[in-house]
PDB file of N, CA, C and O in Angstrom:
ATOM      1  N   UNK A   1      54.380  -6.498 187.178  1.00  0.00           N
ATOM      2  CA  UNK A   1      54.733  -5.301 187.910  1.00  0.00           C
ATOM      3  C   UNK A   1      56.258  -5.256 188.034  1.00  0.00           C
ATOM      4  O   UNK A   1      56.954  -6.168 188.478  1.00  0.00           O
ATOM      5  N   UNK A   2      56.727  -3.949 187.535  1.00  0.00           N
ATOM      6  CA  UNK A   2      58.206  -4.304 187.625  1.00  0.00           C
ATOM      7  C   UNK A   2      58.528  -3.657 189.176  1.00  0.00           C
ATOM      8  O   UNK A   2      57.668  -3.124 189.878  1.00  0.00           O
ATOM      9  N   UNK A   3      59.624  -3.786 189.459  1.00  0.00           N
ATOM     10  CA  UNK A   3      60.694  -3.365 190.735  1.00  0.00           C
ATOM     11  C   UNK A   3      60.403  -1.854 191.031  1.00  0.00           C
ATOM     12  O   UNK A   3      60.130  -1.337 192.114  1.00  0.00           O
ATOM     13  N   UNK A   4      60.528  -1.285 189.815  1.00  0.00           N
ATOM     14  CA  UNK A   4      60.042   0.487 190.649  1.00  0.00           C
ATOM     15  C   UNK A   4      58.852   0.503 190.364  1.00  0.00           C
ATOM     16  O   UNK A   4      58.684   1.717 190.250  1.00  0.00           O
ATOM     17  N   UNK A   5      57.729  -0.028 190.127  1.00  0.00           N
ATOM     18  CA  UNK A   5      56.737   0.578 190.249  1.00  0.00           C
ATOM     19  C   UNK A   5      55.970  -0.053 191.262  1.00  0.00           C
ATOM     20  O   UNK A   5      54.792   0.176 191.537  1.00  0.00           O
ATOM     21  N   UNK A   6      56.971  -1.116 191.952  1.00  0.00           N
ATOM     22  CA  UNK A   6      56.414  -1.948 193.214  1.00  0.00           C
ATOM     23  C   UNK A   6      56.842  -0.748 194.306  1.00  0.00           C
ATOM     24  O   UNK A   6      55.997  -0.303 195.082  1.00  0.00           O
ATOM     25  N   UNK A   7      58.235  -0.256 194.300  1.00  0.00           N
ATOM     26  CA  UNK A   7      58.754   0.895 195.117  1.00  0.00           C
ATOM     27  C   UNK A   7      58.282   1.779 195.192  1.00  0.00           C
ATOM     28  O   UNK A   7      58.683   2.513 196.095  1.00  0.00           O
ATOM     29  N   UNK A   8      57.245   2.235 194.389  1.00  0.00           N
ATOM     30  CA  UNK A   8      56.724   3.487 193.761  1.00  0.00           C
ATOM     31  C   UNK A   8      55.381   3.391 194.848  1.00  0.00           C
ATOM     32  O   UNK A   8      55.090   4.363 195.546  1.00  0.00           O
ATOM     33  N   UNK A   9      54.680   2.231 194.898  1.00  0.00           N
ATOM     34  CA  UNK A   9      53.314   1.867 195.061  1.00  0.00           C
ATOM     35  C   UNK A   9      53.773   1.429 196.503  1.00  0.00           C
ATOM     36  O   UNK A   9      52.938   0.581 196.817  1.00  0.00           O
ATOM     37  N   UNK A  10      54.686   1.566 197.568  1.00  0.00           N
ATOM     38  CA  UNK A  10      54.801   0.799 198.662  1.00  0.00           C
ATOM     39  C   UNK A  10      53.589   1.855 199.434  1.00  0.00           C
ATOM     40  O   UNK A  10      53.125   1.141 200.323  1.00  0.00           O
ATOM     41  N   UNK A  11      53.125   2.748 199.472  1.00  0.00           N
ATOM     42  CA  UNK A  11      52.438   2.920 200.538  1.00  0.00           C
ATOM     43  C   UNK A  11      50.890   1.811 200.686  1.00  0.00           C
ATOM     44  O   UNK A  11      50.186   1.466 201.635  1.00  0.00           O
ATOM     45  N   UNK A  12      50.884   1.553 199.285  1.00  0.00           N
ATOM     46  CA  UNK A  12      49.597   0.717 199.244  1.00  0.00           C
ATOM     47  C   UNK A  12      49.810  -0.726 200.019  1.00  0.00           C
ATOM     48  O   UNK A  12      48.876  -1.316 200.562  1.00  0.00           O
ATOM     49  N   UNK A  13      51.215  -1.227 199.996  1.00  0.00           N
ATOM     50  CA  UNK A  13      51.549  -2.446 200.349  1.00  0.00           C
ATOM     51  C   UNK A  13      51.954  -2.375 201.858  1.00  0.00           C
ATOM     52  O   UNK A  13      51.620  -3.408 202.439  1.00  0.00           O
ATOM     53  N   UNK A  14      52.397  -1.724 202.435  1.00  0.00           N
ATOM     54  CA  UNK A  14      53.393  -0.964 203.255  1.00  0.00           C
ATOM     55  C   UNK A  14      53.258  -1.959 204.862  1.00  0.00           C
ATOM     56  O   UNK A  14      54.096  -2.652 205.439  1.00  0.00           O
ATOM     57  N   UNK A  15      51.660  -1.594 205.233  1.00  0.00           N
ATOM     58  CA  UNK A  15      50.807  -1.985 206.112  1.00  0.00           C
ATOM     59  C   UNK A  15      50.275  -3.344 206.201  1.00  0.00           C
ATOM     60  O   UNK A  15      49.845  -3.706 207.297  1.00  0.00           O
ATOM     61  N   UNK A  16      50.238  -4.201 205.148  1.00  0.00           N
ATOM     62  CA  UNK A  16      49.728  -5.552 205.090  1.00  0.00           C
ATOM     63  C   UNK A  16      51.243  -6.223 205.216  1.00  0.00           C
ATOM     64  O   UNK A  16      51.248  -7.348 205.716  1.00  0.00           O
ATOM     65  N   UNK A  17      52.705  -5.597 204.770  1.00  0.00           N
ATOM     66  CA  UNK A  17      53.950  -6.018 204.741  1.00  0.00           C
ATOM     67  C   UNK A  17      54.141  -6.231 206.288  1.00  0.00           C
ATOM     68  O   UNK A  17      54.135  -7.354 206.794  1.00  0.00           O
ATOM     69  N   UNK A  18      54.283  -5.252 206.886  1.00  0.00           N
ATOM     70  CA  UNK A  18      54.347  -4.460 208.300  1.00  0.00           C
ATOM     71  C   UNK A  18      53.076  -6.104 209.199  1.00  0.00           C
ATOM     72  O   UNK A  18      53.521  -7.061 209.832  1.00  0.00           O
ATOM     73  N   UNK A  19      52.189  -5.934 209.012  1.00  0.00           N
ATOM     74  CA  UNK A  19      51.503  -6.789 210.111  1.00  0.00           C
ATOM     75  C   UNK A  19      51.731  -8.597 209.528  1.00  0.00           C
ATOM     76  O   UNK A  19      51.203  -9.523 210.145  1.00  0.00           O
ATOM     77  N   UNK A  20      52.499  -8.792 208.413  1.00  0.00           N
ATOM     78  CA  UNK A  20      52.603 -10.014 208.170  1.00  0.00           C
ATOM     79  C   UNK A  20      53.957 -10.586 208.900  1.00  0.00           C
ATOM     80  O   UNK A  20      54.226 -11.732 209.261  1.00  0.00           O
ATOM     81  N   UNK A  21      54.947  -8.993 209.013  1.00  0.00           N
ATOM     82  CA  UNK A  21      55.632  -9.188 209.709  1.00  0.00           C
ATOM     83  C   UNK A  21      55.909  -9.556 211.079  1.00  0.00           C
ATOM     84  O   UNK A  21      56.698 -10.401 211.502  1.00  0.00           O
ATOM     85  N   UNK A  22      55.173  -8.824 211.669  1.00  0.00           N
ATOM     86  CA  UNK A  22      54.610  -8.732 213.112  1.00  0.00           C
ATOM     87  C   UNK A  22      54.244 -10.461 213.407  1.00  0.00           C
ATOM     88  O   UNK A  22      54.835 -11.108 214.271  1.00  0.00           O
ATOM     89  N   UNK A  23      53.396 -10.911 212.704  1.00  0.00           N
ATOM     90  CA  UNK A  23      52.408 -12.179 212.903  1.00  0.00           C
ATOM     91  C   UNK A  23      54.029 -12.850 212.768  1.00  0.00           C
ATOM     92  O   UNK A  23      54.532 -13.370 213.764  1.00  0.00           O
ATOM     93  N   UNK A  24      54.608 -12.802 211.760  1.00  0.00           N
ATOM     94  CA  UNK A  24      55.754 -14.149 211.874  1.00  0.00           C
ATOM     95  C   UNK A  24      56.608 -13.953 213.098  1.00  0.00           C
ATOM     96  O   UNK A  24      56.629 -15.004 213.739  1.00  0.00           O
ATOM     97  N   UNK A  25      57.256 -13.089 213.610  1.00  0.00           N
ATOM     98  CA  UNK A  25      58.097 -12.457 214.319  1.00  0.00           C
ATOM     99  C   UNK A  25      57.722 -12.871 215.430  1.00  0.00           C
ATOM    100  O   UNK A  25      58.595 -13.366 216.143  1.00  0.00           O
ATOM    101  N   UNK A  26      55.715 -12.783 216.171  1.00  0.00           N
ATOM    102  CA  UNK A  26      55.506 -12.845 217.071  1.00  0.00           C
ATOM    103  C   UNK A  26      55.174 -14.488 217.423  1.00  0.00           C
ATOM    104  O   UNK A  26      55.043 -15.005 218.532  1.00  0.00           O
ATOM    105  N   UNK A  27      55.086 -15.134 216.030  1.00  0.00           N
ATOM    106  CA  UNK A  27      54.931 -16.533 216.076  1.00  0.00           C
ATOM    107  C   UNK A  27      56.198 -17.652 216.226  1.00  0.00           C
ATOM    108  O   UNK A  27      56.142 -18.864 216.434  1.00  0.00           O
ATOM    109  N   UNK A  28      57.407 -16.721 216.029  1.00  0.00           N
ATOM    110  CA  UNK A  28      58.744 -17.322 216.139  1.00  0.00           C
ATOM    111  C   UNK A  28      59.093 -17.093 217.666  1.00  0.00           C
ATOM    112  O   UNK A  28      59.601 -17.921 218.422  1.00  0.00           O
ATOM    113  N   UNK A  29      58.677 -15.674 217.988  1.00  0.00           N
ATOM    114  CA  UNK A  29      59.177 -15.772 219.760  1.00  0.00           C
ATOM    115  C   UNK A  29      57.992 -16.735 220.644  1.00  0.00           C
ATOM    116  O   UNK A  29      58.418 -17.494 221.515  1.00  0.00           O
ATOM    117  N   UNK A  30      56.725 -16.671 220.411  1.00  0.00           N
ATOM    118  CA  UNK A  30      56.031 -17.751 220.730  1.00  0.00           C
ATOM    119  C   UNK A  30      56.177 -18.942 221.046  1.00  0.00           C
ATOM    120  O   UNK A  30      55.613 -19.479 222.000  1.00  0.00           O
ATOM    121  N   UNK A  31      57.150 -19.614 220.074  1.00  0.00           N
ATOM    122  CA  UNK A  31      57.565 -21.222 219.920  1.00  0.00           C
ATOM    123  C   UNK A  31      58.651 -20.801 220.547  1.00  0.00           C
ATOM    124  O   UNK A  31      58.752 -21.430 221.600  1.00  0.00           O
ATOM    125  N   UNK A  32      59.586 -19.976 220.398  1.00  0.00           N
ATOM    126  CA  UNK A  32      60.470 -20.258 221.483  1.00  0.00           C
ATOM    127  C   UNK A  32      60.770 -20.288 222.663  1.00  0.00           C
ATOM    128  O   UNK A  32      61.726 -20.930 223.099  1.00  0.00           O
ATOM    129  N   UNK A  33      59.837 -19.459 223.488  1.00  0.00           N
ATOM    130  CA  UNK A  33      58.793 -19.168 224.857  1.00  0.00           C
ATOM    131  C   UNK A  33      58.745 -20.776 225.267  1.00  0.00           C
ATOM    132  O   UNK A  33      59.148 -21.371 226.266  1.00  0.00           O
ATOM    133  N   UNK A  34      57.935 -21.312 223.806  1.00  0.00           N
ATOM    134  CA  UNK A  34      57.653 -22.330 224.581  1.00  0.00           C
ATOM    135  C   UNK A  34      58.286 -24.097 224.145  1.00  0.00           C
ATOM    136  O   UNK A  34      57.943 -25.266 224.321  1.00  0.00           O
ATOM    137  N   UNK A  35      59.369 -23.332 223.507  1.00  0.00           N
ATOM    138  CA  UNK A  35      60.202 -24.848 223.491  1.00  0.00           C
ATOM    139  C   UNK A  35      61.648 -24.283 224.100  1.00  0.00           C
ATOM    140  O   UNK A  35      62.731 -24.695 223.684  1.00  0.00           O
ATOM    141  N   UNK A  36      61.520 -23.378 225.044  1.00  0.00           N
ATOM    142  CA  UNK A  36      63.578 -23.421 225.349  1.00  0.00           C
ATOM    143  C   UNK A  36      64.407 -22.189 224.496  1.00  0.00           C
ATOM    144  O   UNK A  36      64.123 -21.666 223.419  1.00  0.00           O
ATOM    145  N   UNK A  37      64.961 -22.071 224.948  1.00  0.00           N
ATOM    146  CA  UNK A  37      66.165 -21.667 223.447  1.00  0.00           C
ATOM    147  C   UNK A  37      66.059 -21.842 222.758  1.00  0.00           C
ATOM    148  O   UNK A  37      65.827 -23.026 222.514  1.00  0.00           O
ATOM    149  N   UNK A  38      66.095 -21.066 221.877  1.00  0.00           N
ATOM    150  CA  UNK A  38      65.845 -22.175 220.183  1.00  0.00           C
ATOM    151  C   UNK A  38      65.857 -20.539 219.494  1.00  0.00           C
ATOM    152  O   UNK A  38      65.525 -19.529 220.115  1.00  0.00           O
ATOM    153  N   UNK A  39      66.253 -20.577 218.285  1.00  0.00           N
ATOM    154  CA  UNK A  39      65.840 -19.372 217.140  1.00  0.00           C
ATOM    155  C   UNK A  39      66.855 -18.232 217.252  1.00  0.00           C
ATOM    156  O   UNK A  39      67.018 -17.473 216.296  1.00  0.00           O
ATOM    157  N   UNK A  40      67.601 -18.075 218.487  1.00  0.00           N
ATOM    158  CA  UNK A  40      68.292 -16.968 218.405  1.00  0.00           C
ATOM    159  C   UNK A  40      67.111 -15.758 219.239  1.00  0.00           C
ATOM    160  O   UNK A  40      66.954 -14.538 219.193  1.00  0.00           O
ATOM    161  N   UNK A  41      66.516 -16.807 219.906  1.00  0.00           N
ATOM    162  CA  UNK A  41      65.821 -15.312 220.762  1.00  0.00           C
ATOM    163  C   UNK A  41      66.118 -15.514 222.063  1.00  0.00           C
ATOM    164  O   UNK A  41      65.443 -14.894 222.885  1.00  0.00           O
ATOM    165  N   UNK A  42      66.935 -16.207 222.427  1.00  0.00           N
ATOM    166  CA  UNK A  42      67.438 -16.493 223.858  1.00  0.00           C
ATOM    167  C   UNK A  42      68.945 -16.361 224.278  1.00  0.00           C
ATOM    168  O   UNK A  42      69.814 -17.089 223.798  1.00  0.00           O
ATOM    169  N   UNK A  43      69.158 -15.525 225.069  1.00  0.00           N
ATOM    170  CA  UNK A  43      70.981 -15.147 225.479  1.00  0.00           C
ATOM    171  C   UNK A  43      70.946 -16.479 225.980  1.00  0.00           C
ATOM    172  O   UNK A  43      71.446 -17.423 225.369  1.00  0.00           O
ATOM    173  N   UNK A  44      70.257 -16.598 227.284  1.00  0.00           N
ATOM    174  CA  UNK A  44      70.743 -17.734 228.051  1.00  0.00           C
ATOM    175  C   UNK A  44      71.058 -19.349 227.222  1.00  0.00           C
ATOM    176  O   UNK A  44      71.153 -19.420 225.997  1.00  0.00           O
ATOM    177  N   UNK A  45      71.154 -20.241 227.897  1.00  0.00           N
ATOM    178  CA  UNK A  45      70.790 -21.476 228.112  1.00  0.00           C
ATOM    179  C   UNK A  45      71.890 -22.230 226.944  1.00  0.00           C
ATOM    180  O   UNK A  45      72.680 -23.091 227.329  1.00  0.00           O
ATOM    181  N   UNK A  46      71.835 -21.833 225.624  1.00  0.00           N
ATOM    182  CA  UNK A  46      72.567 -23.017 224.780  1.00  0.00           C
ATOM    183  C   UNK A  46      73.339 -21.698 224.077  1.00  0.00           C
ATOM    184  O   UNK A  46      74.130 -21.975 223.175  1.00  0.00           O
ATOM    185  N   UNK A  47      73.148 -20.166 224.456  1.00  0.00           N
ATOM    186  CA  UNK A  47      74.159 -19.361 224.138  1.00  0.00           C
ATOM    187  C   UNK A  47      73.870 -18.295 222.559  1.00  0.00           C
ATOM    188  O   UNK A  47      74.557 -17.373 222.119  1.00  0.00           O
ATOM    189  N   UNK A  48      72.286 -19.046 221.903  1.00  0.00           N
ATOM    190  CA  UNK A  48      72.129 -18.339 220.967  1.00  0.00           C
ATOM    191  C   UNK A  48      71.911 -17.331 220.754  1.00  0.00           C
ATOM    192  O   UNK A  48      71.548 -17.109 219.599  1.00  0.00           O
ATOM    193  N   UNK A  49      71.973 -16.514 221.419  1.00  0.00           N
ATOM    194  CA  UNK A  49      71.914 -15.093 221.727  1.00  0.00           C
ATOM    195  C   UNK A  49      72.614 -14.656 220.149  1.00  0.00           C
ATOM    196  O   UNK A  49      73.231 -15.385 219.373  1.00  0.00           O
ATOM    197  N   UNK A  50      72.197 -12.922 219.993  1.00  0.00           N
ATOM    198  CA  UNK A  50      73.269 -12.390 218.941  1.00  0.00           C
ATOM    199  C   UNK A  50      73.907 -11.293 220.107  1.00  0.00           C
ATOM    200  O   UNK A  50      73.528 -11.184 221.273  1.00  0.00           O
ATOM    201  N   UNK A  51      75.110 -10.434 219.348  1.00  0.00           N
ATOM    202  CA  UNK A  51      75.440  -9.246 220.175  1.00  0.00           C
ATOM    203  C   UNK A  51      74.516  -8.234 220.145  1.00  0.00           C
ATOM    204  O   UNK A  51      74.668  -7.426 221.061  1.00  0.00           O
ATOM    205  N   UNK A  52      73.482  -7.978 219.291  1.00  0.00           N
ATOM    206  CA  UNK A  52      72.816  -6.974 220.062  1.00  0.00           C
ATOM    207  C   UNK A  52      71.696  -7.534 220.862  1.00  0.00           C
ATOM    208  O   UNK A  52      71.247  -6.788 221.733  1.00  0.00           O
ATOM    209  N   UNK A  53      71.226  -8.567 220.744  1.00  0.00           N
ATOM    210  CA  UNK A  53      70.506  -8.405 221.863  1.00  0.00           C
ATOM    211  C   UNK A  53      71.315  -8.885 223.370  1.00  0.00           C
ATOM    212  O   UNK A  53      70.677  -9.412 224.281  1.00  0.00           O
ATOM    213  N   UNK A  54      72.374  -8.690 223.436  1.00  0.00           N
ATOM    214  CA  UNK A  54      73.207  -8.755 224.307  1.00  0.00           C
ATOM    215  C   UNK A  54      73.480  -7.185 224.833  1.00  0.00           C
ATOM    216  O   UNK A  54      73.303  -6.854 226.005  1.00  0.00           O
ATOM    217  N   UNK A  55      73.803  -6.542 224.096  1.00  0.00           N
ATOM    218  CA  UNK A  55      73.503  -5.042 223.890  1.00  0.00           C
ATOM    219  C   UNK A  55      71.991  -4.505 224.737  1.00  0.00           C
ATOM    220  O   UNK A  55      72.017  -3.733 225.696  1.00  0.00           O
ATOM    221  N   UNK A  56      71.082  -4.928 224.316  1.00  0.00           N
ATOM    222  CA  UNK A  56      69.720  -4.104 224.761  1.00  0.00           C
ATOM    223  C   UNK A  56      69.708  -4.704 226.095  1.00  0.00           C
ATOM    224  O   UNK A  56      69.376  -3.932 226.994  1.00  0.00           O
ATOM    225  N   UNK A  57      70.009  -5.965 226.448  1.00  0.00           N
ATOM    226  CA  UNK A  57      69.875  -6.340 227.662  1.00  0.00           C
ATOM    227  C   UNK A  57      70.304  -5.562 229.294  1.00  0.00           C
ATOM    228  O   UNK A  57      69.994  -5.780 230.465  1.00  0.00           O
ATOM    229  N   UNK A  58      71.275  -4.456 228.484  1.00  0.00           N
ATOM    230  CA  UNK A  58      71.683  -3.523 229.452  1.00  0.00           C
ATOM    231  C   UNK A  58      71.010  -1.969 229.377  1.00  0.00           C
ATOM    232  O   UNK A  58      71.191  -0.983 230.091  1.00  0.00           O
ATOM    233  N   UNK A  59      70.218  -2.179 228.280  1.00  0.00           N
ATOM    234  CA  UNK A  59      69.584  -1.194 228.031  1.00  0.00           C
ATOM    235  C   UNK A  59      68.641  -0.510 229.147  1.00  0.00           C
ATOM    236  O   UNK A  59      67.996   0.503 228.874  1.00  0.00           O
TER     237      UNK A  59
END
């Protein structure tokens, strides 16, 4: 399968992309919940924060 006809065909893929995403995303803030800081999903504590989620925090 080449490159545009993978681009071509994303609605077929689109949705299984989308919830594989979800599952990793929600399995990375998970572990970090529950080990501390860690990953860049935490402002506080050891500072890994990025600027935007420094940003939404005032949101």
């Amino acid at each position: 399968m080449t490159p545009k006809t993978l681009l071509a065909r994303w609605p077929s893929w689109a949705g299984s992309a989308a919830l594989t995403w979800s599952l990793l995303y929600a399995a990375g803030a998970a572990l970090a919940a529950l080990t501390g800081p860690s990953l860049g999903y935490a402002i506080l504590g050891k500072g890994t924060g990025t600027g935007a989620q420094a940003a939404c925090t005032v949101c």
